[in-house]
ROSE-868084 format. One record per residue: residue in one letter; x, y, z of N, C-alpha, C, O, CB in turn. Coordinates in steps of 0.001 Angstrom, whole numbers, padded with zeros to 6 digits, always signed. Glycine has a CB too. Example, Ala and Ser with C-alpha at 12.3 -4.5 7.8 and 13.67 -1.06 7.14 Angstrom:
A+013190-005690+007800+012300-004500+007800+013200-003300+007800+014236-003319+008465+011308-004473+009046;S+012850-002250+007080+013670-001060+007140+012900+000030+007870+013409+001138+008039+014084-000598+005725;
END
This chain:
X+092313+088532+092553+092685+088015+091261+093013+086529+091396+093693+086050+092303+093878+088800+090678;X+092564+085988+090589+092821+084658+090261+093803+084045+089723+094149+084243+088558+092136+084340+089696;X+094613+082868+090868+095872+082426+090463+096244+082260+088657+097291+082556+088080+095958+081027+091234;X+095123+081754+088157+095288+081828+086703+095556+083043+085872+096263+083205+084877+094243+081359+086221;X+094796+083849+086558+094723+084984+085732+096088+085958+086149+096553+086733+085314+093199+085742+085980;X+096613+085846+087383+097953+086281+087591+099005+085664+086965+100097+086220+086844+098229+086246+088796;X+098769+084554+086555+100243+083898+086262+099794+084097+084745+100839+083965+084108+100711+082038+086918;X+098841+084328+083928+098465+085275+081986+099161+086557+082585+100341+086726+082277+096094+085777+081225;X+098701+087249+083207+099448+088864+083460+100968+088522+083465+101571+089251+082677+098995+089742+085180;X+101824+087570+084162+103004+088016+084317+103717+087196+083380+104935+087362+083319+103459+088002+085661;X+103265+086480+082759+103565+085758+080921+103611+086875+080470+104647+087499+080243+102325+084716+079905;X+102611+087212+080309+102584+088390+079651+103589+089757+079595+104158+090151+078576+101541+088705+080020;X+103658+090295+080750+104251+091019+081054+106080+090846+080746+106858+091787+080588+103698+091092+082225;X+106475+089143+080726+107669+088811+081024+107665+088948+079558+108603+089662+079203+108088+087529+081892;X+106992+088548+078638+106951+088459+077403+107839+090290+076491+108555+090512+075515+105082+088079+077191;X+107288+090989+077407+106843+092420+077087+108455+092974+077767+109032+093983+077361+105049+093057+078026;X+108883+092230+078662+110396+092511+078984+111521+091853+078058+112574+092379+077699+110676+091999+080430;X+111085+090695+077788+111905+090380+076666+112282+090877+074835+113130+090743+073952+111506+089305+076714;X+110673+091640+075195+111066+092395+074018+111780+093783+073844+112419+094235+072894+110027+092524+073440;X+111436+094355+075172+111794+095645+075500+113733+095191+075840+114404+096135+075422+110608+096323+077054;X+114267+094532+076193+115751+094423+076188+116026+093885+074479+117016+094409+073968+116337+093174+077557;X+115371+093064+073730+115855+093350+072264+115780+094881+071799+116902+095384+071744+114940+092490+071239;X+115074+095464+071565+114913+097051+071366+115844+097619+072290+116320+098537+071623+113398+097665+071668;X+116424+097650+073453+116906+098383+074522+118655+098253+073208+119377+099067+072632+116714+097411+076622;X+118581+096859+073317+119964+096253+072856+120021+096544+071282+121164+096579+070826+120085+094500+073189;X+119157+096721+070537+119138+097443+069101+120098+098806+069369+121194+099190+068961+117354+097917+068559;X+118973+099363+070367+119079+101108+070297+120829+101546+071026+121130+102738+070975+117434+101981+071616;X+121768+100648+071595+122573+100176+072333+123588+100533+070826+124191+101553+070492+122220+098571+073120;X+123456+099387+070259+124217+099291+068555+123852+100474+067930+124672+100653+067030+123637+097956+067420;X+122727+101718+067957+122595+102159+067253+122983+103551+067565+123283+104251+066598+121660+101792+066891;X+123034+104123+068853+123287+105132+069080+124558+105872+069269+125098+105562+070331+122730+105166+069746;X+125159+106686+068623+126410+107038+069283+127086+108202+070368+128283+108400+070576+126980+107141+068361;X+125849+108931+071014+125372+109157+071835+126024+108878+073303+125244+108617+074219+124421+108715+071517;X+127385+108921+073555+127695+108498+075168+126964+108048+075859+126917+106855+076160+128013+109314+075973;X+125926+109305+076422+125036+109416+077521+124243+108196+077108+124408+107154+077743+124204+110861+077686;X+123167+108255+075819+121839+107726+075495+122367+106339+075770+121721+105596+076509+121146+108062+073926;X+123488+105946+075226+123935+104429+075241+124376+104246+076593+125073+103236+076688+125145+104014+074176;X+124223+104844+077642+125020+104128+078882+123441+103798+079379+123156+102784+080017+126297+105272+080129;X+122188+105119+078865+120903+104971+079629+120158+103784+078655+119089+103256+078961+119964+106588+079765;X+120778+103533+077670+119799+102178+077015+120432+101098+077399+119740+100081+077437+119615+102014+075321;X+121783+100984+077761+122129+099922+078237+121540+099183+079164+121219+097995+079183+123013+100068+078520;X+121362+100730+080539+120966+100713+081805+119753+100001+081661+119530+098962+082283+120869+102017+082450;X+118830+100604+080736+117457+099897+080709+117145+098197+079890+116162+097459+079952+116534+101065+079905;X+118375+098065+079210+118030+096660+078739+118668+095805+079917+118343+094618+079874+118688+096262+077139;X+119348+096097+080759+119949+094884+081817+118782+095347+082645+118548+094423+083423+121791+094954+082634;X+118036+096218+082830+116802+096223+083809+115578+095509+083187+114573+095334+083877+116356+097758+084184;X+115628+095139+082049+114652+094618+081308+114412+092970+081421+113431+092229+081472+114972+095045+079962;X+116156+092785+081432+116907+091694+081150+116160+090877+083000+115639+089806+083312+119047+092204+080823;X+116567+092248+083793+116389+091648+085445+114972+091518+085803+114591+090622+086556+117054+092704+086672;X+114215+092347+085310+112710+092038+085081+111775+090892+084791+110797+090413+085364+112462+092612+084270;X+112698+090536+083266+112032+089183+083005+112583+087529+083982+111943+086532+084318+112378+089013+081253;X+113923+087900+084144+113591+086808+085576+113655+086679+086861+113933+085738+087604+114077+085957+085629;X+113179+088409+087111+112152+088022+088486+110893+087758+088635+110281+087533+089678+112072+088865+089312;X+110249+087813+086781+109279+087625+086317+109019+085948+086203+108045+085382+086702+109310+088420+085196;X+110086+085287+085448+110376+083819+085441+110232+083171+086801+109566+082150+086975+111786+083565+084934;X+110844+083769+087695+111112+083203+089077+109374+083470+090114+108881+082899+091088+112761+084301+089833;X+109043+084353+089435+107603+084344+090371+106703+083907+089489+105585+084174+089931+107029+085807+091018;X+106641+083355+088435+105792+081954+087749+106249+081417+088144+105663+081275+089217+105601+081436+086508;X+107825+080280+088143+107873+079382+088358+107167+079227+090046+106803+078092+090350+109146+079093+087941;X+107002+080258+091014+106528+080004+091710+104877+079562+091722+104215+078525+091690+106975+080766+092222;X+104754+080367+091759+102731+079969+090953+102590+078979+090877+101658+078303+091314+102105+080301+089402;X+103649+078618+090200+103248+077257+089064+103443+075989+089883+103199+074862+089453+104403+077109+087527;X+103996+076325+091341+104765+075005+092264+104277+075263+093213+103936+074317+093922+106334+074803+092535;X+104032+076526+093642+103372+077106+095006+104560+076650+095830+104446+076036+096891+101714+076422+095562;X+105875+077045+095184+106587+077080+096360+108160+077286+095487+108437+076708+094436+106300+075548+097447;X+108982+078168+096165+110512+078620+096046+111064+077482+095899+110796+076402+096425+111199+079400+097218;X+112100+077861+094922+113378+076858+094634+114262+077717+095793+114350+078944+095829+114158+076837+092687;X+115006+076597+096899+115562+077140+097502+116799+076426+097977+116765+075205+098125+114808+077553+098211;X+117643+076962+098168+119085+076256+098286+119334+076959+099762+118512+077766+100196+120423+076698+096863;X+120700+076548+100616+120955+077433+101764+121812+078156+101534+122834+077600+101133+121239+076938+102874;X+121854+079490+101638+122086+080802+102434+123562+080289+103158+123677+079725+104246+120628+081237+103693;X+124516+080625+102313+125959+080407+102817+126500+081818+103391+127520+081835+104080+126973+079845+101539;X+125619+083286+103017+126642+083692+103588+126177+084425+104626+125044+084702+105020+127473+084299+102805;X+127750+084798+105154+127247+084825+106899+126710+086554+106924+126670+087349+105985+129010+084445+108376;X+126305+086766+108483+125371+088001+109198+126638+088961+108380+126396+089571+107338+125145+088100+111481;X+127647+088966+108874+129025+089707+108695+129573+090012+107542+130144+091080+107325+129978+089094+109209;X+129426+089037+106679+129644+089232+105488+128420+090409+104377+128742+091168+103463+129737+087716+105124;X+127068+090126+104936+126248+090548+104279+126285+091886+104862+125733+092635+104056+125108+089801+104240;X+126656+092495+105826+126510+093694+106553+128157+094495+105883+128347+095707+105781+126345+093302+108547;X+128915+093646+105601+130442+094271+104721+129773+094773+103343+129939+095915+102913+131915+092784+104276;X+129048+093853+102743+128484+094210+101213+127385+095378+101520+126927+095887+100497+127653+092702+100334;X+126880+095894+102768+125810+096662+102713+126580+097961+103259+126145+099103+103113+124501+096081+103542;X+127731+097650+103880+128494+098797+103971+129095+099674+102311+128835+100798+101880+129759+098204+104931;X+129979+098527+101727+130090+099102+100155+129307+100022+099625+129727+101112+099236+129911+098180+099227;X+127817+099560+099556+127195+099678+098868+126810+101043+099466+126758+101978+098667+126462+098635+098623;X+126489+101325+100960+126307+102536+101180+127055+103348+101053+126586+104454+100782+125993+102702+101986;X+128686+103212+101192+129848+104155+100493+130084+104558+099075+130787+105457+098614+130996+103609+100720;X+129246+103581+098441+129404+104056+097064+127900+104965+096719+127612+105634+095727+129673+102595+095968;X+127164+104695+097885+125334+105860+097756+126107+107348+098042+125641+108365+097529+123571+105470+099641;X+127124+107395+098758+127190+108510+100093+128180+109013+098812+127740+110098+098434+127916+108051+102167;X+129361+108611+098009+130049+108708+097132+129455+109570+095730+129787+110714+095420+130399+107432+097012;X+128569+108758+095052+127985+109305+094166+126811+110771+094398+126644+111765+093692+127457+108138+093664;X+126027+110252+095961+125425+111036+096022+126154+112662+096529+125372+113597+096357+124515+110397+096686;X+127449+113022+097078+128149+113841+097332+128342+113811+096202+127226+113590+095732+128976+113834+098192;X+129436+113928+094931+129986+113941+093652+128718+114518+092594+129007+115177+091595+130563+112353+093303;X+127536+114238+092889+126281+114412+092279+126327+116050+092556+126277+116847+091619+124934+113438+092985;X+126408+116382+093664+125943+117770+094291+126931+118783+093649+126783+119928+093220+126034+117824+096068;X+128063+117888+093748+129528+119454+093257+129756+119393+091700+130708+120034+091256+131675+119112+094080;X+129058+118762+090938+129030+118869+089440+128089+119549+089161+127077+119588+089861+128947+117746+088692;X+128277+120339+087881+127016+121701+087101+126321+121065+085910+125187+121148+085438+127909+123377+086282;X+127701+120233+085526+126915+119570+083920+125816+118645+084581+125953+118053+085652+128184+118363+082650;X+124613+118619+083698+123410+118058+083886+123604+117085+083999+123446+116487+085063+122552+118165+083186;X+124134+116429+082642+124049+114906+082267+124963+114176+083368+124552+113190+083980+124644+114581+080611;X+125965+114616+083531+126928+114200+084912+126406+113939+086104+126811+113064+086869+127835+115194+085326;X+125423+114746+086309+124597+114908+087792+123717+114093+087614+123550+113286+088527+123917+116286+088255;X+122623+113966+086109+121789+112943+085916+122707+111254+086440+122336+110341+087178+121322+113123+084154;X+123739+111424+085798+124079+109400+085717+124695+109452+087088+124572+108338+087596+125554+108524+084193;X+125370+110377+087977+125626+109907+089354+124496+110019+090017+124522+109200+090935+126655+110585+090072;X+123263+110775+090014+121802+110482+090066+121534+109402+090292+121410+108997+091447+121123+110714+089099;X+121349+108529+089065+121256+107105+088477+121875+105802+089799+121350+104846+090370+122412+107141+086844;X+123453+106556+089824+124254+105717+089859+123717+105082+091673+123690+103906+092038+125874+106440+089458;X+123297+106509+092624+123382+107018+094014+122301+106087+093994+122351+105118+094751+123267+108684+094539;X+121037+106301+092998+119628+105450+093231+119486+103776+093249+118532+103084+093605+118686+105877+092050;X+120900+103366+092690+120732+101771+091891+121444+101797+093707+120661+101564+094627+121927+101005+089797;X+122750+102060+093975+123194+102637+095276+122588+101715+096468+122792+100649+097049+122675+104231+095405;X+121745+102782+096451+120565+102403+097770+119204+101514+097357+118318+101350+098196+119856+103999+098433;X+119128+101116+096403+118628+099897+096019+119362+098581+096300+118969+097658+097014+118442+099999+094745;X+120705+098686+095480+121626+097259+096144+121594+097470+097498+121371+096350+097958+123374+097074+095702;X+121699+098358+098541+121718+098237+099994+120580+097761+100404+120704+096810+101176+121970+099395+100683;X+119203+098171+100096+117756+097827+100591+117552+095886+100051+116932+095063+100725+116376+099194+099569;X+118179+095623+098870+118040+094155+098232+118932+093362+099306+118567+092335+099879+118691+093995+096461;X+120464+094167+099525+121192+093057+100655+120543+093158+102021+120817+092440+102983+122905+093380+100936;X+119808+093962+101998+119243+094434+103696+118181+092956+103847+118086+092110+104736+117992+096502+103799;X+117496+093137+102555+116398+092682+102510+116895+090654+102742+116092+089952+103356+115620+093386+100930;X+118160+090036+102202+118951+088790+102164+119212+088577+104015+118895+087658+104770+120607+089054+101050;X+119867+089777+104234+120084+089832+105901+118667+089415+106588+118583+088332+107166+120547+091552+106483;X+118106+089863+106548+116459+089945+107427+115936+088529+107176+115886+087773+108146+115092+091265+106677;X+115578+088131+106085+114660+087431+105453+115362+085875+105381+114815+084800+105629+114303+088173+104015;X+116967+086174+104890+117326+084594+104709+118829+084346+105911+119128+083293+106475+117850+084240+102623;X+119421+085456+105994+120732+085078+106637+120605+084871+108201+121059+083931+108854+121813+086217+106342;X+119845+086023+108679+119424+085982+109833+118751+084856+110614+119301+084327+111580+118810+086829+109805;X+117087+084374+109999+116679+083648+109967+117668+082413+110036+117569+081693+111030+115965+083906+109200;X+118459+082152+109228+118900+080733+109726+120021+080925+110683+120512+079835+110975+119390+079743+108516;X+120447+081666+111119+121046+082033+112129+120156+081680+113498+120315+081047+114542+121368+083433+111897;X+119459+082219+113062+118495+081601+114805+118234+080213+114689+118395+079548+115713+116636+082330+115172;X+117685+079358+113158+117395+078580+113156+118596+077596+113800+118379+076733+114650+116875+078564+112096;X+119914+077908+113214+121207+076883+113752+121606+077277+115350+122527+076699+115926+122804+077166+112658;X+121021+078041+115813+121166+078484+117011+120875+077745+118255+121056+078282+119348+120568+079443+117006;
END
């Protein structure tokens, strides 16, 4: 695919997230629904995070190269936040198992999956940016 034609797809696409968090955020005001409103919320701040990781990989395209600042925090610090994050996977995902109500089990479900996503995103800061300049100042 052609640099042009990738950077129309993800206009596009970013376009299509920005509309989907207005609707997310309508249906937010409109529902009174506990559950439905915690899961439309959920999906308009995912909509919301979509369109600028969408922004951020045009602006790349568009420069052929990262806006990049340095990576202040340390090996130790990022391995404390990946600990959290796995106590709160190991947390929800136990609490998930000893509840019967559905909807309960659905959003600590939810909660266990976002969980081990924030752990794999800080894993991913460790490897890629913290580490790396760690050897580099080395």
């Amino acid at each position: 695919m052609r640099k042009e034609e990738l950077l129309a797809l993800l206009k596009e696409q970013m376009q299509h997230e920005e509309r989907e968090t207005e609707v997310y955020a309508r249906k937010v005001r409109e529902t009174d629904h506990s559950v439905v409103k915690l899961i439309y919320a959920k999906l308009m701040r995912d909509s919301m995070h979509h369109a600028d990781v969408l922004n951020s990989a045009i602006t790349y395209l568009s420069k052929s190269e990262w806006e990049s600042a340095p990576v202040k925090e340390s090996r130790d610090e990022l391995l404390r936040l990946m600990n959290l994050e796995e106590q709160a996977l190991r947390l929800f995902t136990g609490a998930s198992t000893q509840v019967t109500d559905p909807h309960l089990k659905s959003l600590l479900t939810m909660l266990a999956a976002d969980e081990e996503q924030h752990y794999a995103m800080l894993r991913y800061v460790l490897e890629n940016f913290v580490n790396k300049k760690e050897k580099v100042a080395a």
